[in-house]
C-alpha positions in Angstrom: -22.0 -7.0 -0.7 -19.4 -5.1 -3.2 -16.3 -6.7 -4.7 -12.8 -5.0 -3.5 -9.5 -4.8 -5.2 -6.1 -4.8 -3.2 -3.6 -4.5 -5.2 0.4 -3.8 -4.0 4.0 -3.4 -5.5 6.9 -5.1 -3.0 10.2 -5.8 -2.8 10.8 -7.3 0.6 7.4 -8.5 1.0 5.7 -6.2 3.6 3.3 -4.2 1.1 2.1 -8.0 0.7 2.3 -9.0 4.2 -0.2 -5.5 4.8 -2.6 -6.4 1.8 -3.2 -9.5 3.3 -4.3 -8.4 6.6 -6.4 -6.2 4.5 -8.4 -9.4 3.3 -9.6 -10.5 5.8 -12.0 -7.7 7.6 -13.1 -6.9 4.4 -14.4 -10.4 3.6 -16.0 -10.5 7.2 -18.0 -7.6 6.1 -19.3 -9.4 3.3 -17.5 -8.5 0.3 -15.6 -10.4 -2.7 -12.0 -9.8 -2.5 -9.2 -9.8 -5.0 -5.5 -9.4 -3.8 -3.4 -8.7 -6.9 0.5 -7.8 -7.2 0.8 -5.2 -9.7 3.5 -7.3 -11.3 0.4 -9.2 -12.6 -1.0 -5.9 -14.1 -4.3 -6.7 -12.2 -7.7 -5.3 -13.7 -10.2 -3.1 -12.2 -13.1 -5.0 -13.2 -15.9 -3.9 -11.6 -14.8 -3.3 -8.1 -16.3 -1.0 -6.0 -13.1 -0.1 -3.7 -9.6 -0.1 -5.2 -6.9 0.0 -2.3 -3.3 0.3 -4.0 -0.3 -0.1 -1.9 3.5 0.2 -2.8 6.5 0.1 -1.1 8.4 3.1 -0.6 11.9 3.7 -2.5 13.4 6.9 -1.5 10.1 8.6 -0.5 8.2 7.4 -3.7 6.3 4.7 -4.6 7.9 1.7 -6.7 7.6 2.6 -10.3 5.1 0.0 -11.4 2.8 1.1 -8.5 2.8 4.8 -9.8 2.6 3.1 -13.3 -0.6 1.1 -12.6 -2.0 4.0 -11.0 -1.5 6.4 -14.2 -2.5 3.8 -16.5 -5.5 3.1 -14.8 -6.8 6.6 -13.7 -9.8 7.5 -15.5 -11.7 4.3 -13.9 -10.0 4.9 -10.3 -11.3 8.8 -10.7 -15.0 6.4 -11.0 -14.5 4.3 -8.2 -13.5 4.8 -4.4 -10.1 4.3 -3.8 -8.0 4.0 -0.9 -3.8 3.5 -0.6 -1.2 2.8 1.5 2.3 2.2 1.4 5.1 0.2 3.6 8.1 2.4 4.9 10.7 2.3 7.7 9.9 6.0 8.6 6.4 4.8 9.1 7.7 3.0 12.4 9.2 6.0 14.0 6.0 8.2 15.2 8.0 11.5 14.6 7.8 11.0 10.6 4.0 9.8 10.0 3.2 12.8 8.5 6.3 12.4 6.4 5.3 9.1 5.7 2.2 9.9 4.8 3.4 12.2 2.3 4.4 9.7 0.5 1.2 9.0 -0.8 0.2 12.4 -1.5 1.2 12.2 -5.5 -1.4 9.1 -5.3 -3.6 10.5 -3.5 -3.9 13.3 -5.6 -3.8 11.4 -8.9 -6.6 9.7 -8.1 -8.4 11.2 -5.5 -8.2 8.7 -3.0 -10.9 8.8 -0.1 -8.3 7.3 2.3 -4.2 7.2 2.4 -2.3 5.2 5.5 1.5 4.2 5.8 2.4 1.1 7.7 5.8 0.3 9.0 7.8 -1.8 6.7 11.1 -4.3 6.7 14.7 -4.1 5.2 15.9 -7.2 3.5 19.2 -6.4 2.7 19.3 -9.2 -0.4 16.1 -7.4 -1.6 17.3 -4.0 -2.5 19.7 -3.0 -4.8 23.9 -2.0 -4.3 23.9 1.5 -3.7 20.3 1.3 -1.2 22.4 -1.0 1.0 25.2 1.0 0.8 23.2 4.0 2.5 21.9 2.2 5.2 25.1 0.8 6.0 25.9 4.1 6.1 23.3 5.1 7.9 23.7 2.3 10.5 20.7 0.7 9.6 20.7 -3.3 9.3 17.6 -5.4 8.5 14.5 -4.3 10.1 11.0 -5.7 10.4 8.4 -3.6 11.8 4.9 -4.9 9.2 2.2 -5.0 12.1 -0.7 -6.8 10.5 -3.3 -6.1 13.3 -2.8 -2.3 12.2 -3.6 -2.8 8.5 -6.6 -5.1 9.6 -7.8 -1.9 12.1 -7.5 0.0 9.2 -9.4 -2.4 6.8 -12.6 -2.2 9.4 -12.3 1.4 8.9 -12.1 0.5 5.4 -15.5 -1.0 5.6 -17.1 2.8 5.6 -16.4 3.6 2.2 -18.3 0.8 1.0 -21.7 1.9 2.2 -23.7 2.8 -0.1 
């Protein structure tokens, strides 16, 4: 039985709604798990898998996610890591890989053993003037696509990385 971190930066609540669904298979595998908003500036402590998640703001991770991640490299580098992030492009099967792609600075910061992006949701009243302005522009109103039985899929596969 390991202990597992899943820690996640949001703004309209997806990255949270995803880490959740992460819970669950990985506590019916046996371990101890932690969910964590990085507003909360979570520690490591101990865990065997990290999985970081942030919501995507104009293809990069929010800027405490990114912050958490730098601050906290040299233990992730020690540990197995995996991270995901919650985009609208992630719903259109065209732009995984560009979703994806996202993660890559992550990835590569920290040499994560796994990287996923789930489709996410627009609140208009959770992003700022000009974000709202663009997808206005764009044609774009609120949006929710979070499909939890996808992140919990993932978490089984999840449930490789912590064998010994």
């Amino acid at each position: 039985m390991g202990s597992v971190l899943i820690a996640y930066a949001t703004r309209s609540g997806a990255a949270h709604d995803i880490a959740r669904a992460l819970e669950a298979p990985l506590r019916q595998g046996g371990h101890r798990v932690r969910l964590a908003s990085l507003a909360d500036a979570p520690t490591i402590d101990g865990a065997d898998l990290v999985v970081v998640g942030s919501g995507i703001n104009a293809t990069v991770w929010y800027p405490e996610a990114s912050a958490w991640l730098d601050a906290h490299q040299a233990a992730l580098l020690a540990t197995k890591v995996a991270v995901f992030n919650t985009c609208l492009n992630a719903a259109d099967p065209s732009k995984r890989e560009e979703a994806l792609g996202y993660n890559r600075p992550a990835v590569e910061s920290v040499d994560a053993a796994a990287s996923e992006s789930f489709a996410g949701r627009y609140v208009k009243e959770e992003v700022g003037f000009f974000q709202r302005l663009l997808l206005a522009v764009l044609g774009k109103g609120s949006q929710d696509h979070v499909d939890t039985a996808k992140a919990a899929a993932w978490a089984r596969e999840l449930l490789t990385l912590m064998r010994p």
